[in-house]
Backbone of each chain as ProteinMPNN parsed JSONL, in Angstrom:
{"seq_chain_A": "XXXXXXXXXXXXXXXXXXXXXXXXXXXXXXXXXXXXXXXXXXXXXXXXXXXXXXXXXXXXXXXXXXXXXXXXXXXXXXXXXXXXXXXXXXXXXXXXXXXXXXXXXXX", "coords_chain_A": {"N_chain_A": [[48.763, -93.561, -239.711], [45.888, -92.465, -237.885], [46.206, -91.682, -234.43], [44.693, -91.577, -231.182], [45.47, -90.268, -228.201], [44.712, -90.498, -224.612], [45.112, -89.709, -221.32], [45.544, -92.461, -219.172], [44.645, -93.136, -216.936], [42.857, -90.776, -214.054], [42.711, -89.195, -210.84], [40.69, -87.47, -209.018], [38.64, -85.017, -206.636], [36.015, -84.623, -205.037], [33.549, -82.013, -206.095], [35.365, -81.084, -206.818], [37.475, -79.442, -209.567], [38.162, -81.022, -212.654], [40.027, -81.759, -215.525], [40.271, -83.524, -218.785], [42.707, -84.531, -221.296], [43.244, -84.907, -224.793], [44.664, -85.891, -227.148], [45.52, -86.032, -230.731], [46.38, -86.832, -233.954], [46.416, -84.274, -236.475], [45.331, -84.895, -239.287], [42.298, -85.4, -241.449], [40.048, -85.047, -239.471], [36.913, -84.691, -239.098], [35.636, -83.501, -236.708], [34.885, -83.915, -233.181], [34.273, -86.551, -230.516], [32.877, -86.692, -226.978], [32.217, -89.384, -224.629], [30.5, -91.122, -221.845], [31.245, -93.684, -219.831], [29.889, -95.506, -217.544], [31.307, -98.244, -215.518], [30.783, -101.534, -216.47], [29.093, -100.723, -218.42], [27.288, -99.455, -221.264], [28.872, -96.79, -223.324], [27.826, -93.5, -223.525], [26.506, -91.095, -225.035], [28.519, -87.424, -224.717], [29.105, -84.768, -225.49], [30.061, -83.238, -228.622], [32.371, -81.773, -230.456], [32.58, -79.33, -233.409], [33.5, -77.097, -234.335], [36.123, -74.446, -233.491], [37.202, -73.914, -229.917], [35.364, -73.612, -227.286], [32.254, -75.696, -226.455], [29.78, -75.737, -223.708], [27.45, -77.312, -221.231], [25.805, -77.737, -219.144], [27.446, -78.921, -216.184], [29.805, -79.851, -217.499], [31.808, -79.132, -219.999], [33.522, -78.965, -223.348], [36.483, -78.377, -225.207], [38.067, -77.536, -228.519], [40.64, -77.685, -230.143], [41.436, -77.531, -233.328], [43.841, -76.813, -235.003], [45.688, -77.601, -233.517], [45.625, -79.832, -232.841], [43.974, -81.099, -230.488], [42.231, -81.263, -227.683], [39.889, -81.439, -225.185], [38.093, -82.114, -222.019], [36.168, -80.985, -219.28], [35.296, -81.205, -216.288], [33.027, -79.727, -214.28], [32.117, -79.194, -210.208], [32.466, -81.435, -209.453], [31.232, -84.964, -208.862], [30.604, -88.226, -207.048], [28.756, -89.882, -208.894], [30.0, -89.645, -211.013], [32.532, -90.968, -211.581], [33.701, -92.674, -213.761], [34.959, -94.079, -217.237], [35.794, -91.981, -219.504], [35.69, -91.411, -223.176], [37.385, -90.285, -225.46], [36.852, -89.518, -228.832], [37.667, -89.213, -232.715], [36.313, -88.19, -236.009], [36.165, -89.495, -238.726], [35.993, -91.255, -241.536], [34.701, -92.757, -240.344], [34.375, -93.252, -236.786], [36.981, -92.798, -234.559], [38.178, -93.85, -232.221], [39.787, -93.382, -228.453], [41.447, -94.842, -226.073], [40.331, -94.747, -223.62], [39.726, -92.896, -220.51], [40.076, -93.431, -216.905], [38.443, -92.297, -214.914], [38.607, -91.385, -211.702], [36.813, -90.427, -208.092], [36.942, -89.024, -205.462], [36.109, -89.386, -201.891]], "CA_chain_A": [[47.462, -93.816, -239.117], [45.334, -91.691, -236.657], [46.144, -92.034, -233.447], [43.911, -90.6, -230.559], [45.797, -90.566, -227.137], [44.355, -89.509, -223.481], [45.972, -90.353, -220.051], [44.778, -93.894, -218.546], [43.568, -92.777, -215.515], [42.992, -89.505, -213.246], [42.12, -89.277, -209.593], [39.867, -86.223, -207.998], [37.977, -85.241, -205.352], [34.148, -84.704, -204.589], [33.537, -81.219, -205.415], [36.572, -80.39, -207.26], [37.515, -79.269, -210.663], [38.887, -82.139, -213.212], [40.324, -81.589, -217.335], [40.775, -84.647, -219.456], [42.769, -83.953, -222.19], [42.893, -85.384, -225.859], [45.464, -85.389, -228.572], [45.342, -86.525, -231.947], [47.134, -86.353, -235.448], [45.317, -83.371, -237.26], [44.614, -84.781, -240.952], [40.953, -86.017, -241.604], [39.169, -85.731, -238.728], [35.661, -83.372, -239.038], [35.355, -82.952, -235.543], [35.479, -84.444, -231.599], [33.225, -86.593, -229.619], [33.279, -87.37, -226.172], [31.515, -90.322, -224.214], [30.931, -91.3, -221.055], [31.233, -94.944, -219.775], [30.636, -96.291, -216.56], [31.801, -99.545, -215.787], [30.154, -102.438, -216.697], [27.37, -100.153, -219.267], [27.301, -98.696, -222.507], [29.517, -95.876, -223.879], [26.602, -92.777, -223.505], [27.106, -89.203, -225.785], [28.686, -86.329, -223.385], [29.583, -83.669, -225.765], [30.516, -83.267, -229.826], [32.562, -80.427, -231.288], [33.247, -79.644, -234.914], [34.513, -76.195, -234.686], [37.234, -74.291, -232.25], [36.13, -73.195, -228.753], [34.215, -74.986, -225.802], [31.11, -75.598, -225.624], [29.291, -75.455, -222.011], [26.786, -78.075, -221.148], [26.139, -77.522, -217.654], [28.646, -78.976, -215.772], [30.529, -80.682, -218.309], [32.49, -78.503, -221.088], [34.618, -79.226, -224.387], [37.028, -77.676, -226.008], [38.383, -78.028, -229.648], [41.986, -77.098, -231.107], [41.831, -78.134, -234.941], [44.796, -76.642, -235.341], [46.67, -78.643, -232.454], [44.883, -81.266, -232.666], [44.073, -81.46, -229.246], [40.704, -81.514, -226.692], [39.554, -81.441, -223.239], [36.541, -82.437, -221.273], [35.948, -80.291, -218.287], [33.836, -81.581, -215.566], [33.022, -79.195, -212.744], [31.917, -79.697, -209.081], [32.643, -83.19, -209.506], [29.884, -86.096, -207.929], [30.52, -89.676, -207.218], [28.562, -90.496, -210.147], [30.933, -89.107, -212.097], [33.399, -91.626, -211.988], [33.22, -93.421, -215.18], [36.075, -93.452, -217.977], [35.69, -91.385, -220.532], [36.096, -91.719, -224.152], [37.445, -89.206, -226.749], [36.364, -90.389, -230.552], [37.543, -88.468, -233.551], [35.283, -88.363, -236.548], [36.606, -89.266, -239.918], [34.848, -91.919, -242.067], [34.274, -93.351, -238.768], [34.484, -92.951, -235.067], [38.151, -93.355, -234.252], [38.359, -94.248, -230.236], [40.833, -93.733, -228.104], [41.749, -96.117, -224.866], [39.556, -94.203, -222.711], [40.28, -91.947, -219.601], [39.373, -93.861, -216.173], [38.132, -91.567, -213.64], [37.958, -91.759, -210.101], [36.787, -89.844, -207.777], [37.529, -90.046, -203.587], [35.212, -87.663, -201.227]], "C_chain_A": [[46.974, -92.631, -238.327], [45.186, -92.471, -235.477], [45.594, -91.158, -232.085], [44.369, -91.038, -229.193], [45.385, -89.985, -226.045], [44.963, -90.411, -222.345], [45.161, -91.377, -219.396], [44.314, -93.7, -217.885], [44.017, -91.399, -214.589], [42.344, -90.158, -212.157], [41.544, -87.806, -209.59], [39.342, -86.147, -207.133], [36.789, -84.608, -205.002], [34.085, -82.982, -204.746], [34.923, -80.068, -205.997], [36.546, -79.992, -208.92], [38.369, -80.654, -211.696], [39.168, -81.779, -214.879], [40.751, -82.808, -217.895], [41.333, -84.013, -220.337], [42.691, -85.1, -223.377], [43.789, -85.112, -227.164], [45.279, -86.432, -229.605], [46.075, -85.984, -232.771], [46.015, -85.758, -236.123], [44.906, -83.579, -238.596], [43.613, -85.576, -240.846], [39.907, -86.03, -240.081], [38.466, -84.213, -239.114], [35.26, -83.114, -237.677], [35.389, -84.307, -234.169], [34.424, -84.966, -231.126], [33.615, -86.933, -228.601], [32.216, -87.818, -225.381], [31.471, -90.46, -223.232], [30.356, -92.701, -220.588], [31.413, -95.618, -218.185], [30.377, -97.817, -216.982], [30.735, -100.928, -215.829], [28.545, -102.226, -217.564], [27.912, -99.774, -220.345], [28.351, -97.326, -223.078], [27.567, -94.596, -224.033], [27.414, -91.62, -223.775], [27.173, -88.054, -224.5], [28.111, -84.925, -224.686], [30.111, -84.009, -227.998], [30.845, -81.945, -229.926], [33.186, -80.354, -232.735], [33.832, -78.319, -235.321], [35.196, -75.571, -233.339], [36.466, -73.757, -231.352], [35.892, -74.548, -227.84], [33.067, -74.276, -226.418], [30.443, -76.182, -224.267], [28.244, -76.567, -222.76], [26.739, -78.234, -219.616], [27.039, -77.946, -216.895], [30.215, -79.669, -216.365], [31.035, -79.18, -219.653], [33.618, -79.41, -221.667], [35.023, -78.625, -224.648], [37.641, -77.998, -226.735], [39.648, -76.71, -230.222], [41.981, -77.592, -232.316], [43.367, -78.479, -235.014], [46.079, -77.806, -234.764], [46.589, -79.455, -232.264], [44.814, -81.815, -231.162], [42.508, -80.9, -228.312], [40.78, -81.776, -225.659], [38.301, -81.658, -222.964], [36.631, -82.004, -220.361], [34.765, -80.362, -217.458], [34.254, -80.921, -214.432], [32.148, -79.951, -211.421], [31.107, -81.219, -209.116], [31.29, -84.002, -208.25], [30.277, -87.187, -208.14], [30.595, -90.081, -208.227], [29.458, -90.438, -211.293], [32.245, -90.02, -212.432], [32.766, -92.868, -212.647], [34.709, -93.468, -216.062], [34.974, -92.684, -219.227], [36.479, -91.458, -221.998], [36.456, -90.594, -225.396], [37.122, -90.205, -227.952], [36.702, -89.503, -231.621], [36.689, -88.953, -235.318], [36.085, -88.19, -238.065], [35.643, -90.097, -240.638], [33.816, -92.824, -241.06], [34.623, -93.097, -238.21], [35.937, -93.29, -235.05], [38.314, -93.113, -232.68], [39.894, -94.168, -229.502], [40.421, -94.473, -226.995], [40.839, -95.72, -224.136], [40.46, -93.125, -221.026], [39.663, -92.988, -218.347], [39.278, -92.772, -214.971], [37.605, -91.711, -212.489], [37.843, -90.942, -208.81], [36.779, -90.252, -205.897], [37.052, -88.462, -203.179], [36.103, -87.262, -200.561]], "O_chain_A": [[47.815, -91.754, -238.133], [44.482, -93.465, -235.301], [46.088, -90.04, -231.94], [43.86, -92.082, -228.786], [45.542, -88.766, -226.118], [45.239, -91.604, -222.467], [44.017, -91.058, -219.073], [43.141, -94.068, -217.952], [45.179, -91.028, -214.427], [41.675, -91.19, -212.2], [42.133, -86.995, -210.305], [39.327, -87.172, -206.451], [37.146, -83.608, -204.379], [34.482, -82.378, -203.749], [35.264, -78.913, -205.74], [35.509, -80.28, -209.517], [39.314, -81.178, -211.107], [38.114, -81.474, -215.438], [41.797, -83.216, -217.389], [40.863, -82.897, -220.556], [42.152, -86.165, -223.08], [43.577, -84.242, -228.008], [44.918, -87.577, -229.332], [46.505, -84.842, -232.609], [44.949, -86.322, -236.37], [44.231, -82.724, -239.169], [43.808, -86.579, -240.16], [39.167, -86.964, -239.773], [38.992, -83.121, -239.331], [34.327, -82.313, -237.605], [35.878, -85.425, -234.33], [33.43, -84.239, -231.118], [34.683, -87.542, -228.649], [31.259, -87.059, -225.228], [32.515, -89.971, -222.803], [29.184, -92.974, -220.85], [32.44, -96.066, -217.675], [29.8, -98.403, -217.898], [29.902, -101.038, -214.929], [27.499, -102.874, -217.553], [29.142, -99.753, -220.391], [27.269, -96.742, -223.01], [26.501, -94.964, -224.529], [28.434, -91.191, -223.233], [26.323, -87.827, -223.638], [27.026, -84.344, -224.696], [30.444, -85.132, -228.377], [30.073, -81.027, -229.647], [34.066, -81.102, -233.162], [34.513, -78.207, -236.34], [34.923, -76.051, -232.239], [35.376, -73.23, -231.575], [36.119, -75.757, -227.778], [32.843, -73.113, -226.752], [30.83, -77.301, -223.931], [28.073, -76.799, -223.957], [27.612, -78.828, -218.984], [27.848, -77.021, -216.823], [31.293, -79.872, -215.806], [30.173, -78.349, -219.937], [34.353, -80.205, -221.083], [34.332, -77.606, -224.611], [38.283, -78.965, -226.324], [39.589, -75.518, -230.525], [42.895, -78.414, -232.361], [43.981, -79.546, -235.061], [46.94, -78.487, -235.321], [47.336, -80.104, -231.532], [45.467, -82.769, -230.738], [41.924, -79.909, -228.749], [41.732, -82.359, -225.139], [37.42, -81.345, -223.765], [37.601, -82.605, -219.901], [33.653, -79.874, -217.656], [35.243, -81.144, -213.733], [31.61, -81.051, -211.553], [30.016, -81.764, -208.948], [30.748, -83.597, -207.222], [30.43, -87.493, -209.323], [31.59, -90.541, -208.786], [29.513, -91.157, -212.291], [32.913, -89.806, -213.443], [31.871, -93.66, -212.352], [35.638, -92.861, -215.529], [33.815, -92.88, -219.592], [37.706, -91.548, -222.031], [35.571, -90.208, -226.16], [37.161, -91.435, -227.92], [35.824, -88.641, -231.608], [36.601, -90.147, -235.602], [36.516, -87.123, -238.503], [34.457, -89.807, -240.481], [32.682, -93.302, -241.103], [35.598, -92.413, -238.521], [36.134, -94.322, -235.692], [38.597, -92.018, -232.194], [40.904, -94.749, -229.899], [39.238, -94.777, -226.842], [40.215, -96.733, -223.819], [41.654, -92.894, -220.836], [38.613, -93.505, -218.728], [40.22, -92.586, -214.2], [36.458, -92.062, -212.212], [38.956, -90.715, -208.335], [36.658, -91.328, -205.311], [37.246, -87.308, -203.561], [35.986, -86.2, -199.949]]}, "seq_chain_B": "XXXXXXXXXXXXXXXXXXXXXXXXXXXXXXXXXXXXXXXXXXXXXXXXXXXXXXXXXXXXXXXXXXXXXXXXXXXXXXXXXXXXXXXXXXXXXXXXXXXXXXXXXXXXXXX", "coords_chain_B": {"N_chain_B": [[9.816, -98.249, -226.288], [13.025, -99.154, -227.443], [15.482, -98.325, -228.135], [18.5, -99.734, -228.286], [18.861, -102.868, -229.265], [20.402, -105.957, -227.623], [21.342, -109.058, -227.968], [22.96, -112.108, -226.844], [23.101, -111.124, -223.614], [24.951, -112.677, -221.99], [27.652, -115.225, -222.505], [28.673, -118.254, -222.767], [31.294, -119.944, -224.678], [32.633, -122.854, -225.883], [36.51, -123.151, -227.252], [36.017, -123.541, -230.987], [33.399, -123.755, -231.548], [30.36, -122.194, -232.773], [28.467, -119.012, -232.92], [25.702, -116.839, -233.023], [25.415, -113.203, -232.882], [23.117, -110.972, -232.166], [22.058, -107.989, -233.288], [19.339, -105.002, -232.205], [17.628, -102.765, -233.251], [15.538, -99.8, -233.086], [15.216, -97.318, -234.021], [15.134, -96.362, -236.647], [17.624, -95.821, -238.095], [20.227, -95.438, -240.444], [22.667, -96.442, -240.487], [24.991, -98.812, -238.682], [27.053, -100.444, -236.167], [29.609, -102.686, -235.179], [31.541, -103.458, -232.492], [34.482, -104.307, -230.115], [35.428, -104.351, -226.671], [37.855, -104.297, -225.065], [39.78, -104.532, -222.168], [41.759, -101.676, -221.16], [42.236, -100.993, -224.047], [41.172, -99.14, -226.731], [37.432, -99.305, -228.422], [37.072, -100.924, -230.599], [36.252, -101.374, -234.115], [34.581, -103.73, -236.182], [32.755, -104.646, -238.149], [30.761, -102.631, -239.831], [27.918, -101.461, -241.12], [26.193, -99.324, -243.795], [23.608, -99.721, -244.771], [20.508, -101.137, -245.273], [21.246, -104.439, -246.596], [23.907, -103.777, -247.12], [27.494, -104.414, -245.881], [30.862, -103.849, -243.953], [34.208, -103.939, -243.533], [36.047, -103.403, -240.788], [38.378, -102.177, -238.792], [39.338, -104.879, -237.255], [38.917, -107.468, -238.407], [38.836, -109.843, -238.893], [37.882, -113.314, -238.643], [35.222, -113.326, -238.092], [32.031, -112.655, -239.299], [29.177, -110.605, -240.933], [26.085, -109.823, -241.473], [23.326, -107.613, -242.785], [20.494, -107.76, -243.478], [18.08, -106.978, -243.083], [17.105, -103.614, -242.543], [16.254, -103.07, -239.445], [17.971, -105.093, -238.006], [21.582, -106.258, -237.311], [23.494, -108.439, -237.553], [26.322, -110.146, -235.778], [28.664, -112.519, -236.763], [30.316, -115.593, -235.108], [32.189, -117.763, -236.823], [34.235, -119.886, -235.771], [34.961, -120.431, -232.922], [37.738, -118.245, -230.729], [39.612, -118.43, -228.132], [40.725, -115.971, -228.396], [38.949, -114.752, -229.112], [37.441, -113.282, -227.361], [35.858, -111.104, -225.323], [34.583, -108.105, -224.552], [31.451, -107.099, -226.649], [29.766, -104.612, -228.803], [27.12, -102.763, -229.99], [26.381, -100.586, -232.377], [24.327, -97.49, -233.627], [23.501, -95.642, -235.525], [22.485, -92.231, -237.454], [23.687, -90.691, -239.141], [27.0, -90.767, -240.246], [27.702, -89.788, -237.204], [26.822, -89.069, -234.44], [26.277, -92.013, -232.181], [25.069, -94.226, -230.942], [24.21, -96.694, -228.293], [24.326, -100.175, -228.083], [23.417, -102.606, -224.725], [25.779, -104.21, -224.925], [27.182, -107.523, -225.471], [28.947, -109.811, -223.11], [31.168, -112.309, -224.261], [33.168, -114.961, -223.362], [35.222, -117.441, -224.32], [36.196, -120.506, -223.78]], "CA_chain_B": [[10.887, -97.394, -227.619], [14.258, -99.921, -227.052], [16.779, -98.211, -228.767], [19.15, -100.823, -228.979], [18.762, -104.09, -227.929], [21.826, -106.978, -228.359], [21.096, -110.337, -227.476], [22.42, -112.693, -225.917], [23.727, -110.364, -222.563], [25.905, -113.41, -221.638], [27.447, -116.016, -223.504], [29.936, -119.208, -222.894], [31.694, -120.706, -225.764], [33.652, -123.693, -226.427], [36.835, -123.335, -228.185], [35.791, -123.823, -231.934], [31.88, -123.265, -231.536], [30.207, -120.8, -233.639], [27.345, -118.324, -232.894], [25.366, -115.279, -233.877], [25.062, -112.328, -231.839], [21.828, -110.092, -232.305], [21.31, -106.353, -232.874], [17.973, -105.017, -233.058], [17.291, -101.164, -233.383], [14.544, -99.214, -233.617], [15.578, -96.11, -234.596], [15.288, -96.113, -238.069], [18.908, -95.621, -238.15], [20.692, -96.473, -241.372], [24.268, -96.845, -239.823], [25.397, -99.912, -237.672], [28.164, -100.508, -236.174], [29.723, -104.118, -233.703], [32.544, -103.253, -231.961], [34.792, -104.665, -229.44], [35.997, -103.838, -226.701], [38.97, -105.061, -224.461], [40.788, -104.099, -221.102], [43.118, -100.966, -221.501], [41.875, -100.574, -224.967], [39.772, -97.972, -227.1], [36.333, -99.84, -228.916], [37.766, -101.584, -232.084], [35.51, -101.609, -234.679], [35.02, -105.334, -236.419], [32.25, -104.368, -239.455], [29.528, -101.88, -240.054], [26.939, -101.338, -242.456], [25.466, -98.174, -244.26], [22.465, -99.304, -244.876], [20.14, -102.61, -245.299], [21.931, -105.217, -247.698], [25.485, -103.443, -246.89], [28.088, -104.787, -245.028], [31.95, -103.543, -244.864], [35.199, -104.406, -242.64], [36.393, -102.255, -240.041], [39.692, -102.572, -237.815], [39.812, -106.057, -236.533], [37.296, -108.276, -239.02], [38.96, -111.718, -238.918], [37.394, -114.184, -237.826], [33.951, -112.041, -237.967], [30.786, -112.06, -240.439], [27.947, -110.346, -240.219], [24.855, -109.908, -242.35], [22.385, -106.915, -242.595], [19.377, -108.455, -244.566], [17.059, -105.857, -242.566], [17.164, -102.523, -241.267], [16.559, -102.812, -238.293], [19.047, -105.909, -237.424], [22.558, -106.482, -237.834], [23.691, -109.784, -236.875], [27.424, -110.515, -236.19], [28.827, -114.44, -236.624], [32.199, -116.046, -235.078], [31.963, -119.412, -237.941], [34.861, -120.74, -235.265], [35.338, -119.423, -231.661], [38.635, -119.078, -230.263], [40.145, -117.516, -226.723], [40.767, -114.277, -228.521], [37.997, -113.271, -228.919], [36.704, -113.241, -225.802], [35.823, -109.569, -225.266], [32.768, -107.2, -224.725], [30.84, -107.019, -227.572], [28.917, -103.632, -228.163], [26.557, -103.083, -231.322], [25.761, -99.334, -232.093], [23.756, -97.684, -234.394], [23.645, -93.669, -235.759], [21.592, -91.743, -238.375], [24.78, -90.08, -240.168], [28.085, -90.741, -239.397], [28.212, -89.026, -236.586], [26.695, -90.043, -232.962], [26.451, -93.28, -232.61], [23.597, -95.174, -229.57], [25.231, -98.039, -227.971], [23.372, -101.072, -226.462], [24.143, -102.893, -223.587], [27.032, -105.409, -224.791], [27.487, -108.656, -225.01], [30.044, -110.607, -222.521], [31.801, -113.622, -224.544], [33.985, -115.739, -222.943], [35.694, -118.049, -225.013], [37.341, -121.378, -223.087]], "C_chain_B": [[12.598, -98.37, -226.89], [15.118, -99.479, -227.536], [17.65, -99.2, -229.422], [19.387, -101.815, -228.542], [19.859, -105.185, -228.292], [21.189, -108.317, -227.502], [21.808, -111.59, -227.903], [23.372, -111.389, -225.116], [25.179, -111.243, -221.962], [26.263, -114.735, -222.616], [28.648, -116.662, -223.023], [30.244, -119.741, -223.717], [32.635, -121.402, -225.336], [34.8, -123.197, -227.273], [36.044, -123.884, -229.834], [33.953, -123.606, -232.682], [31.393, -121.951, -232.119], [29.207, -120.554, -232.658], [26.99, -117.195, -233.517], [24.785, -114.526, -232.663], [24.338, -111.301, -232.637], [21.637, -108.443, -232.13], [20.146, -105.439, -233.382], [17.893, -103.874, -232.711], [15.761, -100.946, -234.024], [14.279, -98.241, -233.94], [15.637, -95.72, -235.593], [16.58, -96.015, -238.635], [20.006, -96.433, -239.289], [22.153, -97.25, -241.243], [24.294, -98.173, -238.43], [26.238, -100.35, -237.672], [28.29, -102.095, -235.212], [31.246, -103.524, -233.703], [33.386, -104.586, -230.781], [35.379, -104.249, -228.745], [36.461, -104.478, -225.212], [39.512, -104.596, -223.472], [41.995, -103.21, -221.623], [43.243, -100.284, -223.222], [40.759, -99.982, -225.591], [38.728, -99.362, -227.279], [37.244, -99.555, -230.131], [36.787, -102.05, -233.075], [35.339, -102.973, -235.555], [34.238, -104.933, -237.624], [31.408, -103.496, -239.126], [28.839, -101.951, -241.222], [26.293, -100.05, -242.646], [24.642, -97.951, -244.51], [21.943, -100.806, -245.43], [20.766, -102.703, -246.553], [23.479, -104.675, -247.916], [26.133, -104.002, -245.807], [29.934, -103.967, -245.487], [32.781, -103.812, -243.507], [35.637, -103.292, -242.28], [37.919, -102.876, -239.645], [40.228, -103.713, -237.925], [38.284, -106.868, -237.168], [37.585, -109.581, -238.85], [38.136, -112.447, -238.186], [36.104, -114.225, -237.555], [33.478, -112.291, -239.391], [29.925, -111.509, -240.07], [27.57, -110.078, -241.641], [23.816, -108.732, -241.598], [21.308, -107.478, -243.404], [18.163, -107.315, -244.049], [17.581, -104.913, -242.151], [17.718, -102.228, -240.449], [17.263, -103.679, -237.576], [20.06, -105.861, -238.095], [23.036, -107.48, -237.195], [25.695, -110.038, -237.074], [27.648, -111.946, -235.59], [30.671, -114.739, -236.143], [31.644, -117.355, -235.817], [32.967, -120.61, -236.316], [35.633, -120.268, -233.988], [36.435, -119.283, -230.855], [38.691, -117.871, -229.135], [40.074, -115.998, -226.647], [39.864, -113.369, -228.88], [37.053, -113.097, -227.842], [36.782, -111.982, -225.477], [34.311, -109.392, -224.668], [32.261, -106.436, -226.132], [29.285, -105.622, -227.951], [28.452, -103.594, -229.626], [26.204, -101.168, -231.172], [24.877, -98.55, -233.229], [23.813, -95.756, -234.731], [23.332, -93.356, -237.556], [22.347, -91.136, -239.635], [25.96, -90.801, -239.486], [28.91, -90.312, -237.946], [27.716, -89.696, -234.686], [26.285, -90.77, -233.068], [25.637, -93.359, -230.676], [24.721, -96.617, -229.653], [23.615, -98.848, -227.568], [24.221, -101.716, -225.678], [25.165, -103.952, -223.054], [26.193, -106.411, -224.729], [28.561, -109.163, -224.255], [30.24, -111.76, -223.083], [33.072, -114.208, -223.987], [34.101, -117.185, -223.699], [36.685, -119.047, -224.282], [37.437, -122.447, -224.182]], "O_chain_B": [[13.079, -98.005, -225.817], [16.032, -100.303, -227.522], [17.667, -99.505, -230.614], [20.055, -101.938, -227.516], [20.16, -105.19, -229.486], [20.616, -108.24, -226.415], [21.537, -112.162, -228.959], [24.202, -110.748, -225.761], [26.21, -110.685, -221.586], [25.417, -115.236, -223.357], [29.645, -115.97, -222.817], [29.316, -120.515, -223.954], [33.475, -120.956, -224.554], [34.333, -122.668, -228.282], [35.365, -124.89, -229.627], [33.534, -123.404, -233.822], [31.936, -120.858, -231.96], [28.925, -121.344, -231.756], [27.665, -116.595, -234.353], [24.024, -114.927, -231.782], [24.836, -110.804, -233.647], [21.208, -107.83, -231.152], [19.949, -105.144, -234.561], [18.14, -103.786, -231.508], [15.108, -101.508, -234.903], [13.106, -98.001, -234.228], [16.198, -94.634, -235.743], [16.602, -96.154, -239.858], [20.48, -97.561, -239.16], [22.561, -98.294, -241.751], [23.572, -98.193, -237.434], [26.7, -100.819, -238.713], [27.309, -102.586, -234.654], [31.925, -103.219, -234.684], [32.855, -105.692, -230.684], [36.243, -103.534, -229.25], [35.697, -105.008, -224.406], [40.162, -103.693, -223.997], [42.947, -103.64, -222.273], [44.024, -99.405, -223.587], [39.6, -100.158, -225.215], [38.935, -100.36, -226.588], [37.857, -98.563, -230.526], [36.421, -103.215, -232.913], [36.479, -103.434, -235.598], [35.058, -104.769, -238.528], [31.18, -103.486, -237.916], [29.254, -102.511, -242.236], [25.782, -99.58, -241.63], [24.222, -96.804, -244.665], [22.747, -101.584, -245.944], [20.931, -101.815, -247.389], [24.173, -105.138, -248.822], [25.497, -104.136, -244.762], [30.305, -103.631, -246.611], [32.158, -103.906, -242.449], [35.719, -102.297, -243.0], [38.438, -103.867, -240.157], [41.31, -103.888, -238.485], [37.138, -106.899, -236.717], [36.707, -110.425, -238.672], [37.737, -112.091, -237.078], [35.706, -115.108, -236.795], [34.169, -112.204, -240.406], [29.596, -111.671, -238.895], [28.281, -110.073, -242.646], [23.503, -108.73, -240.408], [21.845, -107.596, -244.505], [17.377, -106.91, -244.905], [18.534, -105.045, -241.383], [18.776, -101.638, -240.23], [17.389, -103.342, -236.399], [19.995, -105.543, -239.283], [22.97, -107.339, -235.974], [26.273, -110.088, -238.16], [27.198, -112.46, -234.567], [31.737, -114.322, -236.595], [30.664, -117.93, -235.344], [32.547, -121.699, -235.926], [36.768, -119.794, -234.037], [36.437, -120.172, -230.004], [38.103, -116.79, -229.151], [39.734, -115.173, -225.799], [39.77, -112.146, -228.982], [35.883, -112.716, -227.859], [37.937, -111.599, -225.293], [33.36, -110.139, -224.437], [32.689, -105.353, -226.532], [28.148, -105.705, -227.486], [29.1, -104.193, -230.485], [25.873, -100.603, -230.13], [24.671, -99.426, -234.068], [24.219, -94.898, -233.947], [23.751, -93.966, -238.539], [21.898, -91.058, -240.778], [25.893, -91.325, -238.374], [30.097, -90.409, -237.636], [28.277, -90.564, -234.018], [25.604, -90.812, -234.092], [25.772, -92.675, -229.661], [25.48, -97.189, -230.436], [22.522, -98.505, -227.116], [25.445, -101.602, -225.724], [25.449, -104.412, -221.948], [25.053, -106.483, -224.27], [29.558, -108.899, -224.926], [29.527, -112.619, -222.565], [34.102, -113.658, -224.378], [33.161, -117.98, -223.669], [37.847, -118.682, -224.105], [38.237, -123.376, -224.069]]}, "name": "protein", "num_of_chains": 2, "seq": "XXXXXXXXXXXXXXXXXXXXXXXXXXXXXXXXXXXXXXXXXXXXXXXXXXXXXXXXXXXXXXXXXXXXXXXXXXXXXXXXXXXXXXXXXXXXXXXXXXXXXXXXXXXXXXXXXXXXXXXXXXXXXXXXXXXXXXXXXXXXXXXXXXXXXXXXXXXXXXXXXXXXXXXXXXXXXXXXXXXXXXXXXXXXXXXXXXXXXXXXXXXXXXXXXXXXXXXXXX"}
């Protein structure tokens, strides 16, 4: 199967730097999305990558290992709002989801 | 412009009680997806469709129909409602395979 694993929950702090990461088994997927979900709303598009590298998005960055099958979400000078979980998704005939990331942030 | 609207927002069931839960897009969007999704776990896909008069099984279909007859709705059915599926119910919708618009759940609770 494809399995898409990220760590259950992170803590940070107001202001700080934070990396989710993102592994996966490397056959079939065309590329990476990642979501962001606060609680009790919708799953809302952060970020998609389909080849290696980050891309920037103002304070939010991705980055994509094919090879390693592995991803990050990089949210700088963290805000309140910001705690949400986050969702990696890899992209084969469909969305494949992982558990989500829960993030929480403490001023 | 509603994007994606799901209806009902809340919902109590009986053991054994059917219903149909509502997703209405306006996006032109030939992809639609119903998901579920559970405490501690990713969004589990239940069916999608590719395009009006398609339907096809995802992940976790038991127990689950749905019907595209239009477009712009996709309607998913429990025939017989039991405990387990008591979840959050999310409907989504996307132009290729690729990003995917949520709306704003359903809550079923199943006693």
């Amino acid at each position: 199967g494809q399995n898409i694993d990220q760590p259950t929950e992170m803590t940070a702090t107001e202001g700080a730097i934070v990396q989710i990461n993102c592994t996966y088994q490397t056959s079939g997927f065309n590329g990476l999305f990642w979501y962001q979900q606060h609680a009790g709303e919708a799953p809302t598009f952060l970020s998609y990558n389909v080849l290696d590298g980050l891309e920037e998005k103002g304070r939010f960055s991705s980055f994509l290992s094919r090879s390693k099958g592995y991803s990050y979400l990089l949210l700088k000078e963290l805000q309140m709002k910001d705690s949400a979980s986050y969702l990696c998704a890899g992209l084969n005939y469909q969305l494949i989801w992982g558990a989500g990331t829960k993030l929480i942030i403490k001023p | 412009n509603a994007g994606v609207t799901q209806t009902p927002k809340f919902r109590v069931l009986k053991t054994g009680q059917s219903m149909t839960l509502l997703c209405a897009q306006d996006m032109n969007h030939e992809y639609m997806y119903w998901y579920r999704q559970d405490p501690g776990m990713g969004l589990r896909l239940i069916h999608y469709s590719v395009g009006e008069g398609t339907t096809a099984k995802g992940e976790v279909p038991d127990g689950y129909n749905v019907s595209r007859l239009k477009k712009q709705n996709f309607l998913l059915g429990l025939e017989s409602a039991a405990p387990s599926q008591t979840s959050v119910y999310f409907c989504a919708t996307s132009r290729d395979r690729g990003n995917q618009h949520f709306g704003d759940g359903t809550r079923l609770s199943i006693l």
